[in-house]
N, C-alpha and C positions, 0 to 999 in steps of 0.2 A: 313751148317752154318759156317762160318770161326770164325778161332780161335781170343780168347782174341788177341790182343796188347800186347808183351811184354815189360815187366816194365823195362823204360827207368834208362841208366845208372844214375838220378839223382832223378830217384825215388829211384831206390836201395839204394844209398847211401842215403837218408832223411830215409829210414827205416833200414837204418844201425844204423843210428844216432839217431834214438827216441829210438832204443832199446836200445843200451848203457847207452842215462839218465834214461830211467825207470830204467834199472840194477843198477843204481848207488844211484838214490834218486826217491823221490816222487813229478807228476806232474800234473797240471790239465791240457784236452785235448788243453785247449786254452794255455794255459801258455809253451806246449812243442811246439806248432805251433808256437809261438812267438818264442820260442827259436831257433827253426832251421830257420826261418823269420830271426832273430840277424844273426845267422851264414850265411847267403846268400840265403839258398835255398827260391826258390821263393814262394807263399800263398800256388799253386797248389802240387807243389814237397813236400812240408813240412805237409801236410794238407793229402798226399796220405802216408806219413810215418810215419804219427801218427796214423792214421787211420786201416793202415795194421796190427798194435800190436795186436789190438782185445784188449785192455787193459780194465780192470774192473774198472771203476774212482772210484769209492765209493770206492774201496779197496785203491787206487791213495788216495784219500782224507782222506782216517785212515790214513795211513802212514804220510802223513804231518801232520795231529793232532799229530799227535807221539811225530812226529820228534822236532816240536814246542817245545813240552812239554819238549825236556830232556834237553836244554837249558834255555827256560824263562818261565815266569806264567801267563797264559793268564786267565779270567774270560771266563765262558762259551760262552756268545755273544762275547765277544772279540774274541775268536779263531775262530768262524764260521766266522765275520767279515773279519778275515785275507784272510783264504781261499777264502772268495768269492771275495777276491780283486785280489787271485790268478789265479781265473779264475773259480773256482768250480762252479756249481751251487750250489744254497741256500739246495735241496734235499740231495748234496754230499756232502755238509759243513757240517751240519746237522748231518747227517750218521758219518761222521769221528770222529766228536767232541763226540757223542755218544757212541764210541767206548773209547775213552778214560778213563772214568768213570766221565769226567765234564758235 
């Protein structure tokens, strides 16, 4: 059976690159794709480095309920709303805002 395909040098760097924004803030899986999309890397490269995190979104989507919250005041549909404009799904909106106590 031959071996995997080793991950080209622009996958590595897309999954260099998702890992630093998750380290830094909270993202939804479409919303980090967009972001390395913004930065250049192409659907594929960008989609295979977000993908590698293994990232837990629902916990992705607490985290931005959080983060909302310690700046402005969202009503409870209003904060799931945002999210899901961020890319979350309605399940991880949901989940997040949950967490918050709204």
């Amino acid at each position: 059976m031959p071996a995997a395909p080793a991950e080209t040098v622009s996958q590595k760097n897309a999954r260099r690159s998702a890992s630093q924004y998750l380290n830094f803030t909270a993202f939804s899986r479409s919303g980090l794709i967009e972001q390395l999309e913004y930065e250049g890397f192409s659907h594929e490269d960008a989609t295979y480095g977000v993908d590698a995190q293994n990232a837990d979104w629902m916990a992705q989507a607490a985290k931005s309920a959080a983060n909302y919250l310690e700046y402005t005041s969202f009503s409870r549909a209003g904060l799931v709303d945002q999210l899901v404009y961020e890319g979350y799904t309605q399940e991880q909106a949901e989940y997040g805002v949950s967490t918050t106590g709204l």
